[in-house]
C-alpha positions in Angstrom: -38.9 -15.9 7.2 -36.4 -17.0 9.7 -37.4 -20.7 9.2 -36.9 -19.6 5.1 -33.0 -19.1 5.9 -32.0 -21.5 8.1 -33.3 -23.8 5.8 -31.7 -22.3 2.8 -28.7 -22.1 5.2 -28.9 -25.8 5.5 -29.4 -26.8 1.9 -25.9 -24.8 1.7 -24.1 -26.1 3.7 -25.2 -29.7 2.6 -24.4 -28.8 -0.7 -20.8 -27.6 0.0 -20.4 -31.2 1.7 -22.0 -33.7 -0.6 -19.6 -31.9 -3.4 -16.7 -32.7 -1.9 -18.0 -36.2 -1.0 -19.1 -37.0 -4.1 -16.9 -35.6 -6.5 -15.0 -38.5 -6.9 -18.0 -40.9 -8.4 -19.2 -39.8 -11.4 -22.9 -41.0 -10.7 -22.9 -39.0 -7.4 -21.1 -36.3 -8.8 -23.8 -35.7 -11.8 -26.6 -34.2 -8.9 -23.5 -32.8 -6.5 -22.9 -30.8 -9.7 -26.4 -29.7 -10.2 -27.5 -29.1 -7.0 -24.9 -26.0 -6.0 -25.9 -24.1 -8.8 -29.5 -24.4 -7.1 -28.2 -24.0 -3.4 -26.6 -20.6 -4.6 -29.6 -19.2 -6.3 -31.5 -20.1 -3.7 -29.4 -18.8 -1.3 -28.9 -15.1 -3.1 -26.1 -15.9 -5.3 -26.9 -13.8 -7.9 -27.4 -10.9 -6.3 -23.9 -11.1 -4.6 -22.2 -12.1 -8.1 -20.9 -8.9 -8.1 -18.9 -10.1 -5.0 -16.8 -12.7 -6.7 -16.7 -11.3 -10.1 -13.7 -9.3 -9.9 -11.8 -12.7 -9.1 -9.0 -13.2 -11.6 -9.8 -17.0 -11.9 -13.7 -16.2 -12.5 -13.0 -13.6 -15.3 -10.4 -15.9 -17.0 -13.2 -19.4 -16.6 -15.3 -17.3 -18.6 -13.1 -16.2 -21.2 -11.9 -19.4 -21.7 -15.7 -21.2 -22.3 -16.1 -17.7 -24.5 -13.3 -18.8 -26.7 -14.2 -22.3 -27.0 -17.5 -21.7 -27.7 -16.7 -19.3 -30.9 -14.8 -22.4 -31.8 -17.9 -24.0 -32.6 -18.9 -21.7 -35.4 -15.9 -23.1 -37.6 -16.1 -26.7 -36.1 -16.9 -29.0 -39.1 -18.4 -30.7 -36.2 -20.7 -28.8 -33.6 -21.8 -31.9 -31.8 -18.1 -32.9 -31.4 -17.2 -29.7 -30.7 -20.2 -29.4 -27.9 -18.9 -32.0 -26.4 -15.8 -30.7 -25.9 -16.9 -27.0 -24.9 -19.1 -28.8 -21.9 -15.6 -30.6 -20.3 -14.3 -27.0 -19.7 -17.6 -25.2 -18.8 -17.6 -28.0 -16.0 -15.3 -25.8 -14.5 -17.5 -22.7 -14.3 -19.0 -24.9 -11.3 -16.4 -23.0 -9.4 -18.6 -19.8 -9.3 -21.6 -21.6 -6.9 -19.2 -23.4 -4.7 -17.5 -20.3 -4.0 -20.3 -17.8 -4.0 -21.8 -20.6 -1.3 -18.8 -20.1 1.2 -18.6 -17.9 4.1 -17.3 -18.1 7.6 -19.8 -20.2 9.0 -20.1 -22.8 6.2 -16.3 -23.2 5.7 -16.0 -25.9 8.2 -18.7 -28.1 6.1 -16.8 -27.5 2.5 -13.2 -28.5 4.3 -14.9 -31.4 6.1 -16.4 -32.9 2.9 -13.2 -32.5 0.9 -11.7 -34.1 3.5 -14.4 -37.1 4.1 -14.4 -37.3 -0.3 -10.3 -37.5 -0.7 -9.9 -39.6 2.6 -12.3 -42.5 1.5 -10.9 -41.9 -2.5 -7.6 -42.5 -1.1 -8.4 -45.6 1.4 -10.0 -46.9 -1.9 -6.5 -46.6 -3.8 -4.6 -48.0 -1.1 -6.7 -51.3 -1.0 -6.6 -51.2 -4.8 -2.9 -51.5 -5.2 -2.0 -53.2 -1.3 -4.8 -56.0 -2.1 -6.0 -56.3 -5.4 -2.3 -55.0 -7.2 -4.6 -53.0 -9.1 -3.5 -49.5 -10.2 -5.7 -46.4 -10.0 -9.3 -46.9 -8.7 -11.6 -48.9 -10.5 -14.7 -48.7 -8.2 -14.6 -44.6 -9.0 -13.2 -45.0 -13.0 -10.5 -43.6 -11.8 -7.3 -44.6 -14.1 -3.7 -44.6 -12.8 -3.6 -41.2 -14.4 -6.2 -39.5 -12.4 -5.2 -40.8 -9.0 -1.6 -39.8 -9.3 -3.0 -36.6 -10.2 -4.5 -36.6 -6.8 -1.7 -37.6 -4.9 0.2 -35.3 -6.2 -1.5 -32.9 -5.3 -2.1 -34.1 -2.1 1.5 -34.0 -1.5 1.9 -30.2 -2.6 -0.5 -29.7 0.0 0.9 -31.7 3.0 4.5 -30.1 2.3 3.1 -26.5 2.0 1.0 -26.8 5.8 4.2 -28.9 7.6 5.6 -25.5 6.3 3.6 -23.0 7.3 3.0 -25.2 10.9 4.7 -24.1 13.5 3.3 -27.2 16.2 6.3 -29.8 15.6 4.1 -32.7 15.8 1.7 -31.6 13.1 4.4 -30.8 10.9 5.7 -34.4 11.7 2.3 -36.1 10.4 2.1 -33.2 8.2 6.0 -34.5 6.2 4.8 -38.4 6.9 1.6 -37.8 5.2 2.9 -35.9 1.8 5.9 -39.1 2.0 3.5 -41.6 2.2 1.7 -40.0 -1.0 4.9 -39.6 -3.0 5.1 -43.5 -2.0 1.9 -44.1 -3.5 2.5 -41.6 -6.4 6.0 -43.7 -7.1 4.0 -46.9 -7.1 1.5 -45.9 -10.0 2.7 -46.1 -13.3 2.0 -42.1 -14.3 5.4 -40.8 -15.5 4.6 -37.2 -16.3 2.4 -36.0 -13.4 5.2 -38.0 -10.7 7.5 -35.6 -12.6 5.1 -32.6 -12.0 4.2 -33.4 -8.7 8.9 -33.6 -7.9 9.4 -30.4 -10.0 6.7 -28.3 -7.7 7.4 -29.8 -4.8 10.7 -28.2 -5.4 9.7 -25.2 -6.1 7.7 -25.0 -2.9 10.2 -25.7 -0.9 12.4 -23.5 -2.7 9.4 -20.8 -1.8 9.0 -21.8 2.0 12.9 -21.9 3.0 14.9 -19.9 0.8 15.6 -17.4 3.8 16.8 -20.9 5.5 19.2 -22.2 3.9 20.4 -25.0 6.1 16.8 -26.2 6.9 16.5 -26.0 3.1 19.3 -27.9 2.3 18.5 -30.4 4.8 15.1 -31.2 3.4 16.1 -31.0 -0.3 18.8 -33.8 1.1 16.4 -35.7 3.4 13.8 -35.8 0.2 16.3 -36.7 -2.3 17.1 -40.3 -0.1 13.6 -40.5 0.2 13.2 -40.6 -3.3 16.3 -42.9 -4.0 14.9 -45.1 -2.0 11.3 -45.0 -3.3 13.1 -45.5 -7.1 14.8 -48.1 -6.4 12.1 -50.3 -4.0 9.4 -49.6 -6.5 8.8 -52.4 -9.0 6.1 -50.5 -11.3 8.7 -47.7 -11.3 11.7 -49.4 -12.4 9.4 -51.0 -15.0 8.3 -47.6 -16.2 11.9 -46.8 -17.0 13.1 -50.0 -18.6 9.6 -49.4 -20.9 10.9 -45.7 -21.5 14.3 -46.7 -22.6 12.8 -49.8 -25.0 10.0 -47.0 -26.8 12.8 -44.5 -27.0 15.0 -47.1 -29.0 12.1 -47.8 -30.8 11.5 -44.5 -31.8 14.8 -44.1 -33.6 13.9 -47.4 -35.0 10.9 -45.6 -36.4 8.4 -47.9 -34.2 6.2 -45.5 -32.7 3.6 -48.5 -31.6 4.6 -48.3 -27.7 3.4 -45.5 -25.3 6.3 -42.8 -25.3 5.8 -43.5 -29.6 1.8 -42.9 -29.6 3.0 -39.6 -27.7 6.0 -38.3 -29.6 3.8 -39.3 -33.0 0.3 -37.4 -31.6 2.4 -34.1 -30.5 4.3 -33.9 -33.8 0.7 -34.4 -35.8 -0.6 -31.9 -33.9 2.2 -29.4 -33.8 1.7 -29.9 -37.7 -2.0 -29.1 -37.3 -1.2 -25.5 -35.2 1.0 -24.7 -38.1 -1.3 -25.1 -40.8 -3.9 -22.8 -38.9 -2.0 -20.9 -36.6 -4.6 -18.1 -35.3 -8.0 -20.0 -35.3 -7.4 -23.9 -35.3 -9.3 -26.0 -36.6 -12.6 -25.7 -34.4 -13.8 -26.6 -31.0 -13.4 -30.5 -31.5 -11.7 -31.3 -34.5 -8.4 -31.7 -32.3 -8.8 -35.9 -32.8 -10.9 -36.0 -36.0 -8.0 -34.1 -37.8 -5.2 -36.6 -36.3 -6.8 -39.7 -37.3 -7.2 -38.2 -41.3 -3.9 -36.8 -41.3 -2.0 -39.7 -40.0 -2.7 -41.1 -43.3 -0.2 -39.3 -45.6 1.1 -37.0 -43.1 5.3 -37.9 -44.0 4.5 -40.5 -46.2 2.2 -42.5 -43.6 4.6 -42.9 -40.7 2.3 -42.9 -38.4 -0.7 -44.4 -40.2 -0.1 -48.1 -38.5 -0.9 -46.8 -35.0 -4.9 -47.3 -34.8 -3.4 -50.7 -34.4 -2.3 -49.6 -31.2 -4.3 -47.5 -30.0 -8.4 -47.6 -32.1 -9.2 -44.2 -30.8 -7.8 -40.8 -30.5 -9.6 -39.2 -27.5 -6.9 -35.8 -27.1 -3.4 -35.2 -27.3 -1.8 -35.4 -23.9 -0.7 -32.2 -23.9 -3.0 -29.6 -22.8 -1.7 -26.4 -25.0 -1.5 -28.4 -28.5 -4.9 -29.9 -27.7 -5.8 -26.1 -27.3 -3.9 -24.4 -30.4 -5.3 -27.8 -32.5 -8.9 -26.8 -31.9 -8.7 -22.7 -31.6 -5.7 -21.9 -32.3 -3.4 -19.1 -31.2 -6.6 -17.3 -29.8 -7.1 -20.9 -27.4 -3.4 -20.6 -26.2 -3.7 -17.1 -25.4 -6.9 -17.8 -23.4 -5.7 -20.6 -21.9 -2.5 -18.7 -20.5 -4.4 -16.5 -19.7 -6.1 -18.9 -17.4 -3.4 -20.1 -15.5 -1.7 -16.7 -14.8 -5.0 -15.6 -13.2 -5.3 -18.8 -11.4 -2.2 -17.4 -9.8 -3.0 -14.4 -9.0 -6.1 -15.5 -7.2 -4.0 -17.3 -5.3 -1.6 -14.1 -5.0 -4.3 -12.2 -4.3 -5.8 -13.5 -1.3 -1.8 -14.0 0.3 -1.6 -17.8 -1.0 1.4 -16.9 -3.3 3.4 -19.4 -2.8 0.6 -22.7 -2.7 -0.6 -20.8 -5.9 3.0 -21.0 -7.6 3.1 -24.8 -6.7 -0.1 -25.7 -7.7 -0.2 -23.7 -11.4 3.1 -25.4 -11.6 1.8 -28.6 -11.3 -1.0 -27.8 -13.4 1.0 -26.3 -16.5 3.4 -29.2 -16.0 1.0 -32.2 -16.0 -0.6 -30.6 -19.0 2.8 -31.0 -21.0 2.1 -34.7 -20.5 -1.5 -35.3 -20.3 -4.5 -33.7 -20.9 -6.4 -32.2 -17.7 -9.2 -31.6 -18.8 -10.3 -35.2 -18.7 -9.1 -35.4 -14.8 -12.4 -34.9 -13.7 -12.1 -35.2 -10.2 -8.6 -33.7 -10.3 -10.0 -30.3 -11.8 -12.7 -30.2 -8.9 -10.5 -30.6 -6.5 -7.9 -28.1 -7.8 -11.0 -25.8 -8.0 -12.3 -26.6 -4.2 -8.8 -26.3 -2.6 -9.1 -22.5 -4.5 -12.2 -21.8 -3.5 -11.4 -22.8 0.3 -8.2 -20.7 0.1 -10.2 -17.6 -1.1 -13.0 -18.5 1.4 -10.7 -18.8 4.4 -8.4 -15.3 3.5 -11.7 -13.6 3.4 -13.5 -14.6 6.0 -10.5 -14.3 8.5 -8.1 -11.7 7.0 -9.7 -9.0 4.2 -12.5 -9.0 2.1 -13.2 -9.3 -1.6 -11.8 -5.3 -1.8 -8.3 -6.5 -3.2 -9.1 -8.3 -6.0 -11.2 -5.8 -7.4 -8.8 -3.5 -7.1 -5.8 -5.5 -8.8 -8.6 -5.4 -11.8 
């Protein structure tokens, strides 16, 4: 029996570690994905799901799939809108990792999100230092997605050199979440650098705003930072001359450049919403409806752009891509979703990590679509999971969310 646990025990804390290692290659991250859902049944997860269920983020995952999948039944697609459903039930992967997690295997998830971002970010560096390649090829990673994960990655270096009282952590600690932004600054995602500025703000905001000098200071010492970093970055300044030419082109009614395609997408799909405000359309007919629309939609203004871009894949905004395919019952659920993504956070005394990171989230998906950052979800869901996993093995228990149920 004993030899039964420990090896169950094992098989646990291996999955908790290959996850994080491998959730930034797709190929590896197909069995990672697979396996924790075995590890927890193995291990007695379903008896203890009881345990976790009274998380805020849990209930609102599931509500969300819910939604999406009653989308289906007035999709005139059900493949497409399968398809669809599956990117967000991904995210139910959440449950396992974090029914997996206890004192003793905490150390193995941390060190395999560490091992797994580390190498992804090594990766990145040589992309751009030697290759001047953006994003990360080797891992189909686009410029998108690993801005995403800088980003992030700089939310979290700023909140611990915060929260560190040991002056030479919080030194590396400030150098590290620097370094990122100079990454971030160097990758041509315009939206999720603005995401990743406006939360950093608001954490700092968060951390200091008893200290007002020190806050001042670093709001000052961040602002030349990021002068300088504007100004020394070549695939920045290019990202604002492009900006300026598609917004004069826009006027020009030339919506065939990259700021166009978005302006044109969000204004067909606001159009969409409109026409079926509480339902949608159906769990995905979000793209299908664009490309027919585009047609005659104000006498064709937008019908020249499958020159430009062949294929609609989503709108780069997560709530129209939402309130396209379900409606005002899909916006609902996915507000829903964020706001108990931060109470989880609130919940287990993370308040103020939880307010920069569903910042980031809710701004990033005003400009893209997150749902397709694979590894960015994952991670977003793993840094959760630890945070819940580390306030309830060291401070309280589960008691606290069930009771703010």
């Amino acid at each position: 029996m004993q030899s039964v646990l420990t090896w169950r025990d094992a098989l646990a804390k291996f999955a908790l570690l290959f996850f994080g290692v491998a959730l930034w290659y797709k190929g590896l991250s197909f069995y990672a994905y697979y396996l924790l859902p075995v590890a927890w049944v193995l291990d007695g997860g379903m008896r203890r799901f009881g345990k976790i269920i009274y998380e805020p983020l849990i209930g609102a995952l599931l509500v969300l799939c819910l939604v999406l999948a009653l989308g289906i039944l007035w999709s005139d697609s059900p493949t497409l809108g399968f398809k669809v459903w599956r990117r967000y039930f991904a995210f139910l992967v959440f449950i396992p990792y974090l029914g997996l997690l206890n004192k003793a295997r905490l150390p193995w998830a941390i060190g395999g999100l560490l091992i797994g971002y580390l190498g992804a970010l090594v990766m990145g560096v040589y992309q751009w230092v030697v290759l001047g390649v953006q994003g990360i090829p080797p891992l189909g990673m686009p410029y998108l997605h690993f801005s995403s994960m800088l980003g992030i990655g700089t939310i979290l270096s700023l909140y611990f050199a915060g929260m560190n009282r040991n002056k030479k952590a919080k030194t590396i600690l400030w150098c590290l979440a620097v370094f990122l932004l100079f990454l971030q600054f160097n990758q041509n995602a315009r939206g999720i650098l603005a995401a990743t500025l406006i939360s950093s703000a608001f954490l700092l905001l968060l951390l200091h705003k008893k200290e007002i000098r020190t806050l001042f200071a670093l709001m000052a010492s961040l602002t030349i930072i990021l002068g300088v970093f504007a100004s020394s970055s070549t695939s920045f300044q290019e990202r604002l001359v492009q900006a300026r030419h598609d917004m004069e082109m826009s006027t020009q009614g030339r919506y065939d450049t990259s700021l166009g395609y978005r302006i044109a997408i969000w204004d067909v799909g606001l159009h969409g919403i409109a026409e079926s405000p509480f339902f949608g359309h159906g769990t995905g007919m979000a793209a299908s409806y664009f490309d027919r629309t585009i047609e005659t939609y104000k006498g064709g203004l937008y019908k020249e752009l499958p020159n430009f871009i062949p294929t609609t894949y989503h709108y780069h905004n997560d709530w129209i891509e939402i309130g396209m395919q379900i409606g005002a019952l899909g916006l609902m659920a996915y507000a829903y979703f964020l706001w108990s993504w931060f109470q989880t956070f609130k919940v287990h005394q993370l308040k103020i990590l939880g307010t920069a990171l569903v910042s980031f989230v809710f701004l990033s998906g005003l400009t893209d679509n997150l749902v397709f950052f694979r590894q960015t979800c994952y991670l977003l869901l793993i840094i959760t999971a630890i945070g819940i996993g580390w306030h309830t093995a060291y401070t309280t228990g589960f008691t606290q969310a069930k009771e703010l149920r």
